[in-house]
C-alpha positions in Angstrom: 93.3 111.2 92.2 94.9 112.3 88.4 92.0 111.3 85.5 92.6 108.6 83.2 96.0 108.8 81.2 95.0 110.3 78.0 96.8 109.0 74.7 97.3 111.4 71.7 95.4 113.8 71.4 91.8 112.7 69.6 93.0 109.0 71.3 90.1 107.9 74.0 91.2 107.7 77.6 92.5 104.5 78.7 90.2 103.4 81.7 91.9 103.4 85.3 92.1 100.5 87.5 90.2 99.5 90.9 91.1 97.1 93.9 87.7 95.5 94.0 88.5 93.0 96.7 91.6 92.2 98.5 92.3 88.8 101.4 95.3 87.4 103.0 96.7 84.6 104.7 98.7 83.2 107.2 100.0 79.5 108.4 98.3 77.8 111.6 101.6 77.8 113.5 102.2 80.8 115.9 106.1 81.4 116.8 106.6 83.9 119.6 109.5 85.8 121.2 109.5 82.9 124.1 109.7 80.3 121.6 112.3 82.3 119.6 114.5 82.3 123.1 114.6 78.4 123.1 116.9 78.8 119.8 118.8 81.3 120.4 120.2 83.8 123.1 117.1 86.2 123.2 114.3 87.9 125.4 110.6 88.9 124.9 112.0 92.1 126.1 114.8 92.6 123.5 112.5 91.9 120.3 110.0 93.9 121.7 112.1 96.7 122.6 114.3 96.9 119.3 111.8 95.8 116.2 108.4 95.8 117.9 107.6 92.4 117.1 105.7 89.5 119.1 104.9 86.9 117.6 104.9 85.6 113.8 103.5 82.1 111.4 105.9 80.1 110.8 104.7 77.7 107.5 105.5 74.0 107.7 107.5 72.1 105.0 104.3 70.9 103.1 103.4 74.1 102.8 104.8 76.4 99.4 104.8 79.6 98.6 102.0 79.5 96.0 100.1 77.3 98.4 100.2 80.7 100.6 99.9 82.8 97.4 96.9 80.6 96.6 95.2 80.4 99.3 94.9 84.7 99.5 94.2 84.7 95.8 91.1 82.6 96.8 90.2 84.7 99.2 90.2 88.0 97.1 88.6 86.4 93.9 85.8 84.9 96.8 85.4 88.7 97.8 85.2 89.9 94.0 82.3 87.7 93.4 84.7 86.4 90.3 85.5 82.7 89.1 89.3 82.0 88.6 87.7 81.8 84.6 87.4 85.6 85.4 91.3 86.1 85.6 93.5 87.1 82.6 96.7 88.1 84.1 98.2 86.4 87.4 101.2 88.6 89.2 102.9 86.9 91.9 105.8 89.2 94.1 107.9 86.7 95.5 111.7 86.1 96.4 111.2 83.1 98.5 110.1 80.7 95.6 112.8 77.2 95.7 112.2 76.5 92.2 112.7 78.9 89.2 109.9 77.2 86.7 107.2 76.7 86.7 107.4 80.1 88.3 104.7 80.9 91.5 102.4 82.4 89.2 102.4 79.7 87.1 101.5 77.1 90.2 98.9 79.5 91.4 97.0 79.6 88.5 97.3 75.8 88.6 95.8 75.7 91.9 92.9 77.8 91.7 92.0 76.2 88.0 92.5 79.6 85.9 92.6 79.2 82.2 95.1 80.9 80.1 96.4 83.8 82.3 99.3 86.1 81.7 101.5 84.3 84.9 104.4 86.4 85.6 106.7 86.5 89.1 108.1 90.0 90.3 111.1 89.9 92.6 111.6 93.0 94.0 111.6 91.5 97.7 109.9 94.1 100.2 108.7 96.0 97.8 107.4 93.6 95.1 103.3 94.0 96.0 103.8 97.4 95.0 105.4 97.0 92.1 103.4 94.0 91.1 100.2 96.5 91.9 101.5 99.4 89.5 102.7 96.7 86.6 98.7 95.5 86.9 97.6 98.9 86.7 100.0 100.1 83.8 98.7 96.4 82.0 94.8 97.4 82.8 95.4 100.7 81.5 97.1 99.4 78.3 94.2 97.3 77.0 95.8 94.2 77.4 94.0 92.5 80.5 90.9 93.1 82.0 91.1 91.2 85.3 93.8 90.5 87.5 95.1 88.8 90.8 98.3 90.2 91.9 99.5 88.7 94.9 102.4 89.3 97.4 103.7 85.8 98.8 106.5 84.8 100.8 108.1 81.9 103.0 110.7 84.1 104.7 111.6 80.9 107.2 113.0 79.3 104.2 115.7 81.3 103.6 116.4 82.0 107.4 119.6 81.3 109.4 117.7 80.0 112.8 121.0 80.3 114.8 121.2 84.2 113.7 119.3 86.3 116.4 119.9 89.3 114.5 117.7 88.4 111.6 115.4 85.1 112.5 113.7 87.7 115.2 112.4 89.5 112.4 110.8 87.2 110.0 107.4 85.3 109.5 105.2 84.0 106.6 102.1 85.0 105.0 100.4 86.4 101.5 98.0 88.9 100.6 96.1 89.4 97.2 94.0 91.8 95.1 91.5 92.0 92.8 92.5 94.5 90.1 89.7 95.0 87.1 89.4 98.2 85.0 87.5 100.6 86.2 84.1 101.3 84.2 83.9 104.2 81.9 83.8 107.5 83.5 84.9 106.3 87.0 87.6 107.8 88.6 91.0 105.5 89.2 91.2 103.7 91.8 94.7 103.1 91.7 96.8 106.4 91.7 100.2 107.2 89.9 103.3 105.0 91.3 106.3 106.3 92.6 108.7 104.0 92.3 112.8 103.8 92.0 115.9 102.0 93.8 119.3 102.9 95.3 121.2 100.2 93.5 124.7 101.0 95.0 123.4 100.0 98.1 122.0 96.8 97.3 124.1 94.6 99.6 122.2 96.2 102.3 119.2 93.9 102.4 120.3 90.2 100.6 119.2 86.6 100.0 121.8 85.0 98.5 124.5 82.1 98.4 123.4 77.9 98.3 121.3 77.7 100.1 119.9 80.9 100.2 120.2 83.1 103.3 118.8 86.6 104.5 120.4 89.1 105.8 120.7 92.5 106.1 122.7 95.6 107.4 120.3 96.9 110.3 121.7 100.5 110.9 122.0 101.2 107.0 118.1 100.4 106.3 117.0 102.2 109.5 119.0 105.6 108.5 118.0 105.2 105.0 114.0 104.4 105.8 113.7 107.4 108.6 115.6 110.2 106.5 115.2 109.5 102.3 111.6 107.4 102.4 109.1 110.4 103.8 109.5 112.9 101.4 109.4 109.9 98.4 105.9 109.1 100.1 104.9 112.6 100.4 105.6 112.7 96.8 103.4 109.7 95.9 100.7 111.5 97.3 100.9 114.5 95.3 100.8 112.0 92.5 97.6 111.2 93.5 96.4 114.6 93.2 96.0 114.1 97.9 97.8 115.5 100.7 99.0 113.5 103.6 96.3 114.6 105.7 93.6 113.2 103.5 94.7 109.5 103.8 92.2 107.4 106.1 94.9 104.9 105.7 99.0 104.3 106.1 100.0 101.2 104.8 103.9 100.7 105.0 106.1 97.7 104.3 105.8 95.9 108.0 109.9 95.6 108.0 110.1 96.8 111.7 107.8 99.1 114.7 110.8 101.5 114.9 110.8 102.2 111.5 107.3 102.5 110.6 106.2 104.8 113.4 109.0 107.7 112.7 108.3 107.1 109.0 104.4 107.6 109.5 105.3 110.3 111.6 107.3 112.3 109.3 104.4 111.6 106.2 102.5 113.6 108.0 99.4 111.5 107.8 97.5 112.9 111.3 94.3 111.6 110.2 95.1 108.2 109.2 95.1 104.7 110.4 98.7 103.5 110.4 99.2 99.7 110.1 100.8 97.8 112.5 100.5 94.4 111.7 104.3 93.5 111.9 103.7 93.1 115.4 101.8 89.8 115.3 102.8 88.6 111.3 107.0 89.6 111.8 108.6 90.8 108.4 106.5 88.7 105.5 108.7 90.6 102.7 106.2 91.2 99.5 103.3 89.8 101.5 103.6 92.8 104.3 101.6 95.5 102.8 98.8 93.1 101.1 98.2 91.3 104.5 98.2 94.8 106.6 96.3 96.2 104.0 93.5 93.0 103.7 93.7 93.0 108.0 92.8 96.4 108.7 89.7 96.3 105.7 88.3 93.1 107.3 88.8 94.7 110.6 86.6 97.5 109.4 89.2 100.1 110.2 89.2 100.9 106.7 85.6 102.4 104.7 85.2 101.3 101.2 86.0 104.5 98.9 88.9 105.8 102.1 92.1 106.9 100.1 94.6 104.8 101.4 98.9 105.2 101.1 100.8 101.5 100.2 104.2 101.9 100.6 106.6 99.2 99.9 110.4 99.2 100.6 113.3 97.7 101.6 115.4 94.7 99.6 117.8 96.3 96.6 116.8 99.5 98.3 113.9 99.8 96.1 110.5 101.3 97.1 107.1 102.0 95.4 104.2 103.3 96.3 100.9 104.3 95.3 97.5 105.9 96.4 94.7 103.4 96.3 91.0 103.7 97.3 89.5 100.5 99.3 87.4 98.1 97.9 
């Protein structure tokens, strides 16, 4: 990956960032394609077919998005070795949160009993883990926090029309989490450049909006724009990272749908790497996709501490980001 960002010249290098530990969660309750057919005209055979998915964790109504957000924060702080007194900044991607303030952040810091954190939301939907990732990065870098969780959380069966078989095939609940700390003096980054942007023009294509808020999206316009305009903006984030695509040991893409991650891998060009498929048994968990794939395939051991890894995030707004991390 690049060295540390240098300042002026005679200015010492700010120190890079690290993931140091990463965990996810998911609700107890299991909703699968057959279930899914008792609501609405639908098959096993048609969701598996068209978006890959089988089953997906539905969260009950006692349960919040910054419960989710905290329990995966606990997680990753648990695999850190760190106490929540550890923590100075708290970034929580979300879209799904009901209330505006406190915001998520906020709740979670609450929860987990951190003192005095830096608590800020990001709402960049799909994409907001990997935005959330580069603003901790970019903060680390900067001098002004040391330690932080940054979290991708969301309760997609909130803001679901149950009735609509187009979108309620595709969703489920979950979070994921990091550990990001500086990295220690003469240590290479951890976290490469981002590579990040939006098409705003073409924001109606992926919405939650209205009272109360509803998802929807327009299928054919994401699919064209993912499969033809994403590859070369991932190939690019790779070269920002100072690797090719054949050096990843990892593919982490937003989990938005099987048909679009497998021609998008393809096209990357990452032969040697493990491509994540977790949207097949988690659904579409917007902001929490890539943190949950990610924490699965690590705990799975797929993933070596040290392997170069691509997250890729995409999708609402028609934003993506994306970065080069090494594992924990």
């Amino acid at each position: 990956m690049d060295p540390a960002t240098h300042g002026n010249e005679g200015d010492p290098a700010m120190n890079g960032s690290r993931i140091t530990a990463i965990g996810h969660y998911q609700p107890a309750r299991v909703l699968t394609n057959k279930d899914l057919a008792a609501l609405v005209d639908t098959s096993d055979e048609w969701i598996s077919s068209r978006v890959g998915i089988r089953t997906r964790h539905i969260a009950g109504p006692d349960e919040p998005v910054d419960e989710l957000a905290a329990h995966a924060a606990a997680k990753a702080l648990a695999g850190a070795g760190l106490s929540p007194g550890d923590i100075d900044l708290v970034l929580v991607a979300t879209s799904t949160a009901i209330d505006r303030s406190p915001n998520t952040a906020a709740r979670v810091a609450a929860r987990l009993g951190i003192p005095q954190p830096a608590a800020m939301d990001v709402n960049v939907v799909c994409a907001g883990f990997t935005h959330a990732l580069a603003t901790a990065d970019h903060t680390v870098r900067a001098g002004a926090a040391t330690r932080a969780l940054v979290i991708g959380a969301d309760k997609m069966s909130d803001v679901t029309d149950w009735s609509d078989r187009s979108t309620c095939v595709l969703v489920g609940d979950g979070a994921g989490a990091a550990v990001v700390e500086a990295c220690p003096p003469g240590e290479e980054p951890g976290i490469g450049p981002v590579l990040w942007g939006s098409v705003p023009e073409m924001g109606h294509a992926v919405r939650i909006e209205g009272t109360p808020p509803r998802f929807a999206q327009e299928g054919q316009s994401v699919y064209r724009w993912a499969t033809t305009r994403l590859p070369a903006i991932a190939r690019a984030a790779c070269e920002r990272a100072g690797v090719t695509p054949e050096d990843l040991a990892g593919v982490v893409l937003h989990q938005a749908n099987l048909r679009i991650i497998e021609p998008l891998a393809e096209k990357l060009g990452a032969v040697n790497a493990v491509v994540a498929r977790d949207v097949t048994e988690s659904g579409n968990t917007s902001a929490a996709s890539v943190p949950l794939a990610f924490s699965k395939l690590v705990e799975q051991g797929a993933l070596g501490s040290g392997d170069p890894v691509l997250l890729f995030g995409f999708g609402g707004n028609l934003s993506y980001a994306g970065q080069v991390v090494r594992c924990p």
